[in-house]
N, C-alpha and C positions, 0 to 999 in steps of 0.2 A: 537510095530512096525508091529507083524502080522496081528494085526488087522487094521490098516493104510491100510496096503497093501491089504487087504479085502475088502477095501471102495473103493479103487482103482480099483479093480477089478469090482465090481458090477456097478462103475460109468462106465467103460468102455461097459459093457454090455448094458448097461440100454442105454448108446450115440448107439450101433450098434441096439438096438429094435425099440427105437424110430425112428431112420433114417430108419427102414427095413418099420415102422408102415406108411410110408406117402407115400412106394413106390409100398406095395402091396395093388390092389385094394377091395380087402377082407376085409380088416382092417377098423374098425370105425374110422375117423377123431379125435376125442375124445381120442383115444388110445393115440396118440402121446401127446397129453397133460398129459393125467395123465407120463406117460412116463416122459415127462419134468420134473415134480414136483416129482417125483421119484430122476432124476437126481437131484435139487438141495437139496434135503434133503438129501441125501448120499456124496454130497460135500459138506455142513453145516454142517454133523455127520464125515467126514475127518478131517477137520479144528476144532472143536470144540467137539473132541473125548473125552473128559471128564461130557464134562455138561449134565446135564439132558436131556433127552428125549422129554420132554414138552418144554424145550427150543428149542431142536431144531425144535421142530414141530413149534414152533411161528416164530422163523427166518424161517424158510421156506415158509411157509404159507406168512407171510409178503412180502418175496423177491419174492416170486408167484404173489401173488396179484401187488406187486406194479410195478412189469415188464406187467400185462397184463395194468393195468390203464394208465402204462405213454406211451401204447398206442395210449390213446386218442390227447397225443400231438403229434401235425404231420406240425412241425418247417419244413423246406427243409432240413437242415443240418443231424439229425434226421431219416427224411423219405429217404435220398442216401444211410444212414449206413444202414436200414433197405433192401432196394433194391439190397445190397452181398447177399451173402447166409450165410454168419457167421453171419453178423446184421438181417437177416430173421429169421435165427435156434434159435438168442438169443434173440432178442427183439421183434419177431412177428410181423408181418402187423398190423390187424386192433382188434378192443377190442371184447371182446362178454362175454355175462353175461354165457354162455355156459361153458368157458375156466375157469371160477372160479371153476366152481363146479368139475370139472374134477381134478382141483388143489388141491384141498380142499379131495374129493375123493382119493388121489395117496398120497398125505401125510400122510394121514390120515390109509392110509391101510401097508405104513412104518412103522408108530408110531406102530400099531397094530404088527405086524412083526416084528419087533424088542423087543418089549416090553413082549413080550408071547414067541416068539421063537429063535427070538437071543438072549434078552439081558441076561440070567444068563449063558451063553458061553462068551460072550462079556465080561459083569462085570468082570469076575471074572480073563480073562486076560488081562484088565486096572489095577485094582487092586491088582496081582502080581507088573509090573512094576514101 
């Protein structure tokens, strides 16, 4: 449970950097995406708190990727949800081969972080419960 509330925690952080990342002009554009992909690997490692770590880098990486590709389809119905600001923060305007790598990049440095510096703290209180 404390470690739940862990992921909880760092998702909430990770939603206040990312929104801080688009409103300061200092900030690379690019921030907020790795940001993103940060957020959903720490909501994929909430909900699937047991599995591997390479799993959840794949669910991640996947749910990254195939939110910037379905993008490219721009239905009307689609492009309105888009046009809020919740259908903006979660499904993005328009595609760009730039927002992969940023993706790919933010998971990838979770995976990293977690597997070197959290996970024998982590393991080991899953593993209790």
């Amino acid at each position: 449970m404390k470690t739940r509330i862990l992921y909880f925690f760092i998702i909430c952080l990770v939603i206040i950097l990312g929104l801080l990342s688009r409103k300061l002009d200092f900030v690379p554009l690019f921030m907020g995406d790795i940001f993103y992909a940060v957020m959903i690997y720490f909501i994929v490692r909430f909900f699937l708190l047991k599995s591997d770590l390479k799993i959840i880098t794949f669910i991640s990486i996947v749910t990254c990727y195939g939110v910037e590709i379905l993008q490219l389809y721009q239905a009307n119905w689609i492009v309105e949800i888009r046009n809020t600001t919740f259908g903006h923060l979660v499904l993005g305007q328009g595609f760009l081969w730039s927002d992969l790598l940023a993706y790919t990049f933010g998971i990838i440095l979770c995976y990293i972080v977690e597997k070197f510096i959290f996970n024998s703290r982590i393991e080991r209180n899953i593993i209790k419960k």
